[in-house]
C-alpha positions as CSV (number, residue, x, y, z in Angstrom):
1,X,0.0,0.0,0.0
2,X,1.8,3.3,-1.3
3,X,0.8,6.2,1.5
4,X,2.8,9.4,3.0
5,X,2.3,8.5,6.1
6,X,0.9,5.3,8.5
7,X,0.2,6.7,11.6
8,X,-0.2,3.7,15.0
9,X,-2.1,5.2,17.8
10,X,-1.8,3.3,20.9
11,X,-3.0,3.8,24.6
12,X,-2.2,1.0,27.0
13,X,-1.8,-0.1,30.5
14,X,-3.6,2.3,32.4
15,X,-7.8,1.9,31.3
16,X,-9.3,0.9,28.3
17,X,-6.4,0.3,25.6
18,X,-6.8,0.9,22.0
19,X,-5.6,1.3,19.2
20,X,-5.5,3.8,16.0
21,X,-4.6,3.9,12.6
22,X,-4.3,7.0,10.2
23,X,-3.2,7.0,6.8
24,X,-2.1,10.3,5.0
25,X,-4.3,11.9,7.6
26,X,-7.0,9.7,7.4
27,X,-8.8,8.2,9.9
28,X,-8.6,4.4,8.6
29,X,-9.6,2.3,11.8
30,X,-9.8,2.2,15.8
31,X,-10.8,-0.1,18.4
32,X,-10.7,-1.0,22.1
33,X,-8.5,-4.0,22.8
34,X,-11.7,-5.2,25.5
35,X,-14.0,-5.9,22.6
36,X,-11.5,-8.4,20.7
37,X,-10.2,-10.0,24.3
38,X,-13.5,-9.4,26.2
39,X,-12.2,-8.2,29.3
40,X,-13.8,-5.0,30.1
41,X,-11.6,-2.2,30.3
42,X,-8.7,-4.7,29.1
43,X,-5.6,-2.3,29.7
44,X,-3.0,-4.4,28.1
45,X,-1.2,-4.1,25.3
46,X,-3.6,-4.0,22.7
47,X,-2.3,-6.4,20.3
48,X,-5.6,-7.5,18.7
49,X,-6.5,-3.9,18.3
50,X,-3.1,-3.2,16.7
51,X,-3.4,-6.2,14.3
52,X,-7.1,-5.4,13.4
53,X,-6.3,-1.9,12.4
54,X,-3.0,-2.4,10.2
55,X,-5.6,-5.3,8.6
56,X,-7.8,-3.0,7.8
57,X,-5.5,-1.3,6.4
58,X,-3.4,-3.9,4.5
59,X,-0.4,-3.1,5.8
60,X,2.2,-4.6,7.7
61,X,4.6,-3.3,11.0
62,X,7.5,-2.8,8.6
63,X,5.4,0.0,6.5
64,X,4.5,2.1,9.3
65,X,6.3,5.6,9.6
66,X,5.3,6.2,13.6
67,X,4.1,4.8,16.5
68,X,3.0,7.2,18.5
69,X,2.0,6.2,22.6
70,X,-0.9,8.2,24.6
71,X,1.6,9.7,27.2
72,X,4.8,10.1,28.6
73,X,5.5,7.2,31.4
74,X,8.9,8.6,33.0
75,X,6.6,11.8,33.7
76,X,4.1,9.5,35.0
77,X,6.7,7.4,37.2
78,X,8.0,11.0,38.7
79,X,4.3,12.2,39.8
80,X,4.2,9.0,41.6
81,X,7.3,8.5,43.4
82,X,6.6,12.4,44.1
83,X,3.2,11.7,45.9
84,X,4.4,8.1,47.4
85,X,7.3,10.1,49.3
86,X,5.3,13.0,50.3
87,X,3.0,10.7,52.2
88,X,5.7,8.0,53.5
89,X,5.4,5.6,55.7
90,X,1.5,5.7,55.2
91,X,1.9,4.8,51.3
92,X,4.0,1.5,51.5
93,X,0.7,-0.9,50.4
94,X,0.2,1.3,47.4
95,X,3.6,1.4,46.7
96,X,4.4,-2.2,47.0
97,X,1.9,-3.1,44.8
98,X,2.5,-0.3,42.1
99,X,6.2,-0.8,41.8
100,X,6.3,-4.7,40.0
101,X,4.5,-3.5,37.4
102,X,6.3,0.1,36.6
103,X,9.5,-2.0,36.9
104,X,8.4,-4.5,34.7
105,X,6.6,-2.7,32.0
106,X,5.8,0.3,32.1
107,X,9.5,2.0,32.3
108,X,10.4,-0.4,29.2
109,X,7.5,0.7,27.3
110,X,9.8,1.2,23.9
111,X,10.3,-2.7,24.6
112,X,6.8,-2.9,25.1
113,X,5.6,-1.9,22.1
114,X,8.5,-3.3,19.9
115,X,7.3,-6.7,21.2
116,X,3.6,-6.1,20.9
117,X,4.7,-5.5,16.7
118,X,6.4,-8.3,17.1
119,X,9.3,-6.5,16.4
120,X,8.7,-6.2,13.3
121,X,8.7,-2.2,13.6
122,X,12.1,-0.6,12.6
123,X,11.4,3.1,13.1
124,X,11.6,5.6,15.8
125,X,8.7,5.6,18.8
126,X,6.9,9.2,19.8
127,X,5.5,9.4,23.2
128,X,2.4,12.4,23.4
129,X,1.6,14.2,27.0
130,X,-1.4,12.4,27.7
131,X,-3.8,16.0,27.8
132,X,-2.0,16.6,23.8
133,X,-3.6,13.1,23.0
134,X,-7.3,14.1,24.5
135,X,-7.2,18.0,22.8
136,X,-6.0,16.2,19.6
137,X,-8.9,13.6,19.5
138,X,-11.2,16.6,20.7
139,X,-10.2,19.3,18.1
140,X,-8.5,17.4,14.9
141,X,-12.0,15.3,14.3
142,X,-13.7,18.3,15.0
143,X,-16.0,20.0,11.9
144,X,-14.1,23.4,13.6
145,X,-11.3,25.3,12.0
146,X,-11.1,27.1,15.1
147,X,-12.5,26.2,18.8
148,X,-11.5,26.4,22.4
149,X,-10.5,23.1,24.0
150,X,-11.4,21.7,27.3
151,X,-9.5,18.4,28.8
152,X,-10.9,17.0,31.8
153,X,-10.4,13.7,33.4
154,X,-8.7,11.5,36.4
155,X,-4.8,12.6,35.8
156,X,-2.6,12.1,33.1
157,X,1.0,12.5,34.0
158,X,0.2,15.5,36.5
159,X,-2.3,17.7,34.5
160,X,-5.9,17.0,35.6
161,X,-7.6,19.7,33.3
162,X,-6.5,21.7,30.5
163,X,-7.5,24.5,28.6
164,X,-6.2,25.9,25.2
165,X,-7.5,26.2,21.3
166,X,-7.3,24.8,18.3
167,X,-6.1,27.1,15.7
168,X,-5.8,25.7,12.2
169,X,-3.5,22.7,12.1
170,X,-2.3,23.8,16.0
171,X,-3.2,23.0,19.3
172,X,-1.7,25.2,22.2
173,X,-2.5,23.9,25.8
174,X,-2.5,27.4,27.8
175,X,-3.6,26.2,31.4
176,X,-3.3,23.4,33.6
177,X,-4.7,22.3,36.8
178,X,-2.4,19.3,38.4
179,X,-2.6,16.3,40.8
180,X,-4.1,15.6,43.0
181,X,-6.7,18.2,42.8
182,X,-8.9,16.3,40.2
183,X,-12.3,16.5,39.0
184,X,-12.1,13.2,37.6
185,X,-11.0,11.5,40.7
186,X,-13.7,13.8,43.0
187,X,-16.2,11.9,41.0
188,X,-14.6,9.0,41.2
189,X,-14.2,9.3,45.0
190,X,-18.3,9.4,45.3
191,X,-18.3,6.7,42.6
192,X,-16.6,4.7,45.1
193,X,-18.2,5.8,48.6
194,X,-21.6,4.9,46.9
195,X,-20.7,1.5,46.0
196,X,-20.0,1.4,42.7
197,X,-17.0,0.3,40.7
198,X,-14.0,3.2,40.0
199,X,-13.3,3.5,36.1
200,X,-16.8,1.7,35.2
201,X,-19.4,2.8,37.4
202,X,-19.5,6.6,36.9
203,X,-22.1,6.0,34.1
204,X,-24.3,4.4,36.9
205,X,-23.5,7.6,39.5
206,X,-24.4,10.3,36.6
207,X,-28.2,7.8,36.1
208,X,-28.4,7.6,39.9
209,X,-28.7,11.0,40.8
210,X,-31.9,12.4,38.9
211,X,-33.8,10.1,42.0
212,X,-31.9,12.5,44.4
213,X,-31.8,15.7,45.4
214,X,-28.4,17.7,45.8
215,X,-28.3,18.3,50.2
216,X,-25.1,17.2,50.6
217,X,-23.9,20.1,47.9
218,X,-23.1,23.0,50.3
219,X,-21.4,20.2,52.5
220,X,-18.5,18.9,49.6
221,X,-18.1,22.8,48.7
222,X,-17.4,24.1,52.1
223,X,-15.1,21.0,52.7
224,X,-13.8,18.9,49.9
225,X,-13.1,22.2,47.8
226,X,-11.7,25.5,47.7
227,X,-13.8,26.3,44.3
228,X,-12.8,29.3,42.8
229,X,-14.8,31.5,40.4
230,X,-12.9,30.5,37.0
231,X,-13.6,26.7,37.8
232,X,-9.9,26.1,39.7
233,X,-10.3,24.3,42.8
234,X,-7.9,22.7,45.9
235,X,-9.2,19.7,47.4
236,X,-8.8,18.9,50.9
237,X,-6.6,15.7,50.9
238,X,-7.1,14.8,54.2
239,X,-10.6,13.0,53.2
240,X,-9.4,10.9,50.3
241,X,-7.1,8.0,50.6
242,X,-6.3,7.7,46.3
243,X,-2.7,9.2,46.3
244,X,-1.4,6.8,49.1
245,X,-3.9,4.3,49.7
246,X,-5.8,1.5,48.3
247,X,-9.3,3.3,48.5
248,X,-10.5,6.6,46.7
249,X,-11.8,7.9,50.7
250,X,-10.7,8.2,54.1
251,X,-12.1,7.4,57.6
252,X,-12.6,11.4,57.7
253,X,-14.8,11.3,54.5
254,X,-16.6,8.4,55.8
255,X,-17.2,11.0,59.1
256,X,-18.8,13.7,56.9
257,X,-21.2,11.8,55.3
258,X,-22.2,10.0,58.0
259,X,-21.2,6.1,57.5
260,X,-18.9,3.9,55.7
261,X,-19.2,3.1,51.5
262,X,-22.1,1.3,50.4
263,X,-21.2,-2.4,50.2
264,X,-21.7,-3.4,46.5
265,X,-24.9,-5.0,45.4
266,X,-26.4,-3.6,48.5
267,X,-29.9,-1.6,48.4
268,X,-29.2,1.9,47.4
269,X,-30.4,4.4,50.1
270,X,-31.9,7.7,50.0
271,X,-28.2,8.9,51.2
272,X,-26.9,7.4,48.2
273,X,-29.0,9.0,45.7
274,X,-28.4,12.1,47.3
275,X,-24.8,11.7,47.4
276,X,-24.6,11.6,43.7
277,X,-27.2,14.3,42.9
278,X,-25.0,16.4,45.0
279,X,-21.1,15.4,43.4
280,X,-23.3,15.8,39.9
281,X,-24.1,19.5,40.5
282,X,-20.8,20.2,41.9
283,X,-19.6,18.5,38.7
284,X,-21.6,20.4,36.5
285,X,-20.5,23.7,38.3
286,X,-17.1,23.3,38.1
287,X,-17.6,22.5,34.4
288,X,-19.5,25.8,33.7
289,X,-16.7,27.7,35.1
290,X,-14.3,26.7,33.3
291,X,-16.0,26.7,30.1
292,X,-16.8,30.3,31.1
293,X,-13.4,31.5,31.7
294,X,-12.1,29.3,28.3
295,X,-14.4,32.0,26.1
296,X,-14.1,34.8,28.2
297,X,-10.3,34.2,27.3
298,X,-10.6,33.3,24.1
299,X,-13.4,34.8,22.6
300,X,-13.8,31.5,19.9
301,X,-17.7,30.9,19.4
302,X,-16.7,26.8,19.5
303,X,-16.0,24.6,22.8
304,X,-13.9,20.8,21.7
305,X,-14.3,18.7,25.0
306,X,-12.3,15.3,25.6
307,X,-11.3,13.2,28.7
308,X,-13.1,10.8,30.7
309,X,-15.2,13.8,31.9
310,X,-16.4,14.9,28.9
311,X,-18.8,11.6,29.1
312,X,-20.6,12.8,31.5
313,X,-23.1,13.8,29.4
314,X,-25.1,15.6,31.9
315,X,-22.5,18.4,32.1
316,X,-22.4,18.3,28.7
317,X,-26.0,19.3,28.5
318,X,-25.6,22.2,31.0
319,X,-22.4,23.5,28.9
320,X,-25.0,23.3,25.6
321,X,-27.4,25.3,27.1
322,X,-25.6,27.5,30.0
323,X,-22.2,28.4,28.6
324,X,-21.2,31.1,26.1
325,X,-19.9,28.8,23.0
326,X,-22.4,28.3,20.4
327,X,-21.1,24.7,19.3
328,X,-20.0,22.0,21.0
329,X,-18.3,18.9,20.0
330,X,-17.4,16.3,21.9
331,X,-14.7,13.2,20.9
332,X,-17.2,10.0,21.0
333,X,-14.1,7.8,22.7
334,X,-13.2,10.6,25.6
335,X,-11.5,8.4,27.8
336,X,-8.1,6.9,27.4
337,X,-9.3,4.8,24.3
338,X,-9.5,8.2,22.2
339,X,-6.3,9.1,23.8
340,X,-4.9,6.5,20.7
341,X,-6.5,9.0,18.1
342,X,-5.4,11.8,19.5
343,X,-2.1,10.7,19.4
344,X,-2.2,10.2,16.0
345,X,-4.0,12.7,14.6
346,X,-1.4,15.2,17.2
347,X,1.7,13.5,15.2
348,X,0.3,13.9,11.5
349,X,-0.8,18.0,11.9
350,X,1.5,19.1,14.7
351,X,4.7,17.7,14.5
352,X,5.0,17.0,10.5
353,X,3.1,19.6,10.0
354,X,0.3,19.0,7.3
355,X,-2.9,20.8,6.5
356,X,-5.9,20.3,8.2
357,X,-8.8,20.9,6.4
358,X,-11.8,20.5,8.7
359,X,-14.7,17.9,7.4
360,X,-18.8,18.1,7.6
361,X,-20.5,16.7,9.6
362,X,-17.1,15.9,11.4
363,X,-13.9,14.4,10.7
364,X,-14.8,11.0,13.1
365,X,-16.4,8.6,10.3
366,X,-19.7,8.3,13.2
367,X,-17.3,6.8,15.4
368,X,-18.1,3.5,13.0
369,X,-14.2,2.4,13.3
370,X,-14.5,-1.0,13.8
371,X,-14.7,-4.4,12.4
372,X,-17.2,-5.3,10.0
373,X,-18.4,-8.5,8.6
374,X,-20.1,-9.8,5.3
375,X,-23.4,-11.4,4.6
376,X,-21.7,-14.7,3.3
377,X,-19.4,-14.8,6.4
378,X,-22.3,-13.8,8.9
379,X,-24.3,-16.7,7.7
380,X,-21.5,-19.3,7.8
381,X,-21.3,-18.5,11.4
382,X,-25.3,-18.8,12.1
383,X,-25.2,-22.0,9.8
384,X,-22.4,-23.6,12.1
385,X,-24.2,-22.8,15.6
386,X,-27.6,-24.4,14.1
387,X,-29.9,-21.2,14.2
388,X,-32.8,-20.5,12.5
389,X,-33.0,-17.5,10.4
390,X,-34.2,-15.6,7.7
391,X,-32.4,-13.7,5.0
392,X,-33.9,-10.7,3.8
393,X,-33.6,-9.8,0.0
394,X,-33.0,-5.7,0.4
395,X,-32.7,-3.2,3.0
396,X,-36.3,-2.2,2.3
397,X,-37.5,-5.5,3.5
398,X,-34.9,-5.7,6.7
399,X,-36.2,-2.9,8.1
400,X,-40.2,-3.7,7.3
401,X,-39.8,-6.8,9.2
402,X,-37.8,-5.2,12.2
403,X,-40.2,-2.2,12.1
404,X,-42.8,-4.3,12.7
405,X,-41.2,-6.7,15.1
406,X,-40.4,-3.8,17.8
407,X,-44.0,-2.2,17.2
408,X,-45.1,-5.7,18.6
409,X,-42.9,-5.1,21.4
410,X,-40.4,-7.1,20.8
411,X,-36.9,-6.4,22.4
412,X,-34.4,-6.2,18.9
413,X,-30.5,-6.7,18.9
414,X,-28.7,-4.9,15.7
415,X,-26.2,-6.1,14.2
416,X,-24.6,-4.0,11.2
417,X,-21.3,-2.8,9.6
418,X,-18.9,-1.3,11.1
419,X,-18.2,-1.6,15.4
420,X,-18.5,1.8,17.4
421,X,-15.1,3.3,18.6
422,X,-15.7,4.4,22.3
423,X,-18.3,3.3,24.9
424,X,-21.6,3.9,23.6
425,X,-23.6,1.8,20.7
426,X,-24.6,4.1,17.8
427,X,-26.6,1.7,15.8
428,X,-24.4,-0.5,14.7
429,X,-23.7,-3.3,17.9
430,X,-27.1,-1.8,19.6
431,X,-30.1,-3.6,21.5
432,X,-33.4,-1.4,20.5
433,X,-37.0,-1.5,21.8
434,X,-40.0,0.7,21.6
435,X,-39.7,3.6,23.7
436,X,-43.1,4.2,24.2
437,X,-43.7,1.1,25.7
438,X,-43.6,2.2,29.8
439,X,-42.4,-1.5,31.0
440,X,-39.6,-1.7,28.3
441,X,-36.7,0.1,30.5
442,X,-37.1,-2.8,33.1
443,X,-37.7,-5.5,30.8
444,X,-34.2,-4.8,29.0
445,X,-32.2,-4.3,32.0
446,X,-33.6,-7.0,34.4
447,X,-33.8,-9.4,31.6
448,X,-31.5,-8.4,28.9
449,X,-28.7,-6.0,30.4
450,X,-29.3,-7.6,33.9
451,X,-27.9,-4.8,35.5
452,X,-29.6,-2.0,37.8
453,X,-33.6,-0.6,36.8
454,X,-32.8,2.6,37.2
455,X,-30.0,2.8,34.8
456,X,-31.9,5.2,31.8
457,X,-31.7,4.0,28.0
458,X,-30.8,6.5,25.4
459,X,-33.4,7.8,22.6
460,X,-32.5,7.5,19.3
461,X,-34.0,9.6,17.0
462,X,-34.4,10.9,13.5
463,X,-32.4,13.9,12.9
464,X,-35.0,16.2,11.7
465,X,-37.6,15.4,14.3
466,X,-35.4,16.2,17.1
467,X,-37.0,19.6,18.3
468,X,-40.5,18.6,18.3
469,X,-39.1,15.7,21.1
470,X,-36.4,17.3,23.0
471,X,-34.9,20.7,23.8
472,X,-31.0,20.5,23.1
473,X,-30.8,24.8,23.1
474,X,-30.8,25.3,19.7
475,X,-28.2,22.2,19.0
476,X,-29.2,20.8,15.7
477,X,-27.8,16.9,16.7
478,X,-26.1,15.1,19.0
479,X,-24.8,11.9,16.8
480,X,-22.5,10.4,19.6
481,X,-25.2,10.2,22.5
482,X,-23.1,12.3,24.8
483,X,-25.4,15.4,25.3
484,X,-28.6,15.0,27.8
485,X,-31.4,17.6,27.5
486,X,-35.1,18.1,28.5
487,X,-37.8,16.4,26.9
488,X,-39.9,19.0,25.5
489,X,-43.1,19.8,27.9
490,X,-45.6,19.3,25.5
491,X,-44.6,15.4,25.0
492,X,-44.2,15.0,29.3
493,X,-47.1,13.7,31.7
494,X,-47.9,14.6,35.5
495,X,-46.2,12.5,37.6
496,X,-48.0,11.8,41.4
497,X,-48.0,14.3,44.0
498,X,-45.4,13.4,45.9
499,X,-43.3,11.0,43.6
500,X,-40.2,13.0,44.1
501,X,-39.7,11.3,48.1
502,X,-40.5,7.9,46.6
503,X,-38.3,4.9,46.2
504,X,-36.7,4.2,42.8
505,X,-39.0,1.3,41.6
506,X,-41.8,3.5,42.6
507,X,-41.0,6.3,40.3
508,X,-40.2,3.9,37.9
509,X,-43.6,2.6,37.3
510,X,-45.4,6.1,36.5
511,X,-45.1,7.2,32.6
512,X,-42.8,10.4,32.2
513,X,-43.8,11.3,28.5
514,X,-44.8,10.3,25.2
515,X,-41.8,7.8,25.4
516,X,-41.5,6.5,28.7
517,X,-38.5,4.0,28.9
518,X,-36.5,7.0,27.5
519,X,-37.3,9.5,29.3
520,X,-35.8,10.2,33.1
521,X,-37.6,11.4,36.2
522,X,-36.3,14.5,35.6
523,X,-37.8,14.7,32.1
524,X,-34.4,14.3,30.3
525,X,-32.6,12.1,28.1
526,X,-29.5,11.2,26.7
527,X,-30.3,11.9,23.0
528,X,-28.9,10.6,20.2
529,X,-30.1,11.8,16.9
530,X,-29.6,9.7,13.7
531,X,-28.8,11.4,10.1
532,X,-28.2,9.7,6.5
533,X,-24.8,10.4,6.4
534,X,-23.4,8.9,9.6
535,X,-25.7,5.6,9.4
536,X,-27.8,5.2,6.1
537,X,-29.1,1.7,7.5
538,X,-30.3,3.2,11.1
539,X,-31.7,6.0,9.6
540,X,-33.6,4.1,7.7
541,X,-35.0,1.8,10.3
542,X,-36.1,4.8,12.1
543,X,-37.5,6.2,9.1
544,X,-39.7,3.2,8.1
545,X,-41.0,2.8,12.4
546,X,-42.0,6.0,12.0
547,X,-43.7,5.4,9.0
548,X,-45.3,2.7,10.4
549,X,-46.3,4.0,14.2
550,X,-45.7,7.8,13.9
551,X,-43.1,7.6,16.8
552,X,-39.4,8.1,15.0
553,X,-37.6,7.1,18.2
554,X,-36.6,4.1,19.4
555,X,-34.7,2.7,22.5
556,X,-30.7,2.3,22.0
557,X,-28.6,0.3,24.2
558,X,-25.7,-1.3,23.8
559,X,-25.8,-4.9,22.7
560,X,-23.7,-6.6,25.6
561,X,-24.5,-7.5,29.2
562,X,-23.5,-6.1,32.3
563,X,-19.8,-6.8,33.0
564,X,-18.7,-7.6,29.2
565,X,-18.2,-5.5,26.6
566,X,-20.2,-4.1,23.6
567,X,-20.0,-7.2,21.2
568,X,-17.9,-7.4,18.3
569,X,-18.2,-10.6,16.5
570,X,-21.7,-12.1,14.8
571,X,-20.9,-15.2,17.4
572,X,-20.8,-13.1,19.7
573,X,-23.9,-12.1,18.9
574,X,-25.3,-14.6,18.4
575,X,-24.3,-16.0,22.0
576,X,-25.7,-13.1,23.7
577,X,-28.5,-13.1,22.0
578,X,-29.2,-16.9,23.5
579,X,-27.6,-16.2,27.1
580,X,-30.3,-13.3,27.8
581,X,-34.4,-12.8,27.0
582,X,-33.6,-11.1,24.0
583,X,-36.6,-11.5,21.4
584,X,-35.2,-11.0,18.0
585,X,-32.0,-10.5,16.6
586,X,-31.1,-9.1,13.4
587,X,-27.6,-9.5,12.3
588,X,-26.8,-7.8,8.5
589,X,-29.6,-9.2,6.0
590,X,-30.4,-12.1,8.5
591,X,-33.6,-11.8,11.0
592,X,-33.6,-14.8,13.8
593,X,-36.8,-15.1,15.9
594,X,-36.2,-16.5,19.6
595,X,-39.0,-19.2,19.5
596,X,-37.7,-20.8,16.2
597,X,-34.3,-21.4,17.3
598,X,-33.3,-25.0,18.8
599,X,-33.9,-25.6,22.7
């Protein structure tokens, strides 16, 4: 394959690895290593990931110019020693524990990734600061010639936030704020005081805490913080354990909230839900103020957002609507995985220096930068596990038949081309169910997703109708599910005097809207809208329900279960679709119906 330049993206051996390929600035493929290994969150070296994408691309190790890592390690190693010796003796466990692997690996990462390319690789190895990799995901893929850019997330090598713009082909990180003062890990803190699991269980804080109400606010700003009016902040390290212990809290934060954490799989308590309506507003406050200082220094009408903060949607939202930019865009992989990306895309425009020539809609391909798999392929595979199923003769037909399936209320897993980059299904590895069926948010994640029944589903809708369903401030779509806004009140319904003091199953069981099982108890929703461009095939499924019940949204969840990751193969599937209550599943031109396939 003749090219300029082959570009390897790779972030490893922290969270979520993945890998990246760009050719002569193109975005060709990239992929989490936990949907090819099946480990969630796999942070090893992500040598499926790599091979999938130089696959993809037909080339070989040997024909790649750069390989470009996420972050600088030795930086990394001297904020840790730093922080173990400014709390000795009381860090030893932490210590002990970190050191094997730092010796073993991750100081010998040029060794590390020669072997994971089997050394095969014979040129020279770049090493990005990890907040470069998260502005360059954020701003290159961006449909932006110019924008501010916002990095938020747990710590990179010290920076915890950074500010800066986009100008052109240049990125110039202005402001920093440094461990361990952290929004990321003051989220993560409460993620782990309520019971959930750190790097995983956020998602599940951000859906708890519309059931709460924010009391314990005032309490984390007069204590945990000194907040300052441009969105800075000092935390008080004497109630978290994270720089020297094994826990994110200490006995003093367990004192001013009144108990120890939440055992996990224990009933959530009023307290709890509290507790995360309260570190969601603080969130969502510190967010506003920096975005506010970003464009009263900049002046640029367009925000870029990336780190693992910039998935909480929620704040997202509140940016759309409360801050001074007029666009926002937001890198669908945010977390480390996009770190990959940004990596490459930082080493193609910044340091050799080529055009950048910003695309419409966006620069990101929708995200859809995974494997794929062909018809003939797909059906070998359903052939070999003894389904039943149905091949469909045109597109047209495919989505009559599903159409029709999930208007009988049938739950639907979708199956088609290309596999998401990033954490949330866009339409392509999705589960999907009428959303204006009330019991369907249950049903899919007690019997499906068999995770928590409070944990919302996502509407996906057609572009076009998007404003006579939901109010995203004047924002014309929101492709990558990662902006929540209010259902509009024309579609909501009354909910019972005094719902709001109820328990969670409670409120569950009372219709919010129009569309129900999308639709939180505070009236909002994590929207996704759908468009021709970015998925033909989805749009058109939406297109022909519509036609069909008048409703152009449907439910969109990923197509895993709790614990594994989004699937990636049609036998994976095709197993998930047997291991759960799944209805239907419909995997490229082929439609399977639960009650014909063998006991």
């Amino acid at each position: 394959m003749k090219h300029q330049a082959a570009i390897l993206g790779i972030s490893a051996f922290y969270h979520d690895s993945a890998a990246a390929l760009i050719v002569d600035g193109n975005i060709v493929a990239a992929a989490q290593e936990e949907r090819f290994s099946r480990r969630k969150h796999d942070s090893s070296f992500p040598k499926r990931a790599v091979d999938f994408c130089l696959n993809r691309a037909g080339i070989v190790p040997e024909e790649l110019d750069y390989v470009v890592f996420y972050d600088k390690p030795i930086n990394k190693f001297e904020r840790l020693l730093e922080t173990y010796l400014a709390f000795v003796p009381s860090g030893y466990r932490s210590f002990r524990q970190a050191m094997p692997l730092w010796l073993g690996r991750k100081l010998r990462l040029r060794r590390e990734l020669a072997q994971g390319l089997d050394d095969r690789y014979p040129g020279r190895f770049v090493f990005c600061d990890h907040h470069e990799s998260h502005a360059a995901s954020a701003f290159y893929p961006s449909p932006f010639r110019d924008a501010a850019i916002l990095t938020l997330d747990g710590v990179g090598e010290w920076a915890t936030a950074c500010l800066g713009t986009g100008q052109g082909r240049l990125i110039r990180l202005t402001q920093e704020m440094r461990f361990p003062h952290s929004l990321g890990l003051l989220y993560s803190a409460f993620t782990y005081y309520t019971g959930f699991e750190v790097n995983g269980g956020e998602f599940k804080l951000m859906g708890l805490a519309p059931y709460g109400r924010p009391r314990y606010r005032d309490r984390i700003e007069r204590n945990l913080l000194d907040l300052k009016e441009d969105g800075s902040f000092r935390m008080d390290m004497s109630y978290f354990n994270y720089c020297q212990g094994l826990t994110m809290t200490s006995r003093r934060f367990c004192d001013l909230f009144e108990g120890p954490p939440r055992a996990p799989g224990s009933p959530l308590t009023r307290k709890d839900r509290d507790l995360a309506a309260s570190v969601q507003a603080v969130t969502e406050e510190i967010m506003l103020r920096m975005a506010r200082k970003l464009h009263r220094e900049t002046q640029l009408p367009n925000l870029t957002l990336a780190g693992g903060v910039a998935l909480n949607c929620v704040g997202n939202g509140r940016l759309l609507r409360e801050s001074p930019f007029e666009r926002i865009w937001i890198q669908p992989a945010a977390g480390d995985a996009g770190g990959a990306l940004g990596a490459a895309l930082f080493v193609w425009h910044q340091l050799l220096e080529n055009e950048r020539i910003p695309e419409r809609p966006d620069g990101q391909a929708a995200s859809l930068l995974g494997p794929d798999y062909a018809d003939a392929e797909i059906a070998a595979t359903l052939q070999r596990a003894g389904a039943v199923f149905a091949a469909c003769g045109s597109d047209e037909e495919l989505c009559e038949r599903t159409a029709r399936l999930l208007d009988e209320g049938r739950v639907v897993g979708w199956f088609q081309g290309r596999m998401e980059f990033g954490p949330r299904a866009l339409g392509a590895r999705s589960i999907l169910g009428d959303a204006r069926n009330p019991a369907m948010q249950s049903t899919i994640n007690l019997k499906i997703k068999f995770r928590e029944s409070f944990r919302p589903f996502a509407p996906a809708i057609l572009q076009e109708e998007l404003a006579s369903y939901f109010d995203l401030a004047g924002a014309e779509e929101s492709p990558y599910m990662l902006l929540v806004g209010p259902v509009r009140e024309s579609r909501r319904r009354a909910q019972p005097e005094g719902s709001a003091e109820a328990d969670i199953a409670e409120r569950l069981r009372h219709p919010r809207s129009d569309i129900p099982s999308v639709t939180h108890v505070d009236y909002s929703a994590r929207v996704q809208t759908v468009d021709p461009i970015r998925n033909p095939l989805f749009y058109r499924l939406l297109e022909t329900f519509k036609k069909r019940t008048g409703c152009p949204v449907l439910i969109n969840t990923s197509f895993n279960v709790n614990r594994e990751p989004i699937v990636c193969t049609p036998q994976e599937a095709w197993h998930c679709f047997r291991a759960t209550e799944m209805d239907v599943l419909v995997i490229g031109r082929h439609l399977l119906l639960r009650e014909e396939q063998p006991e």
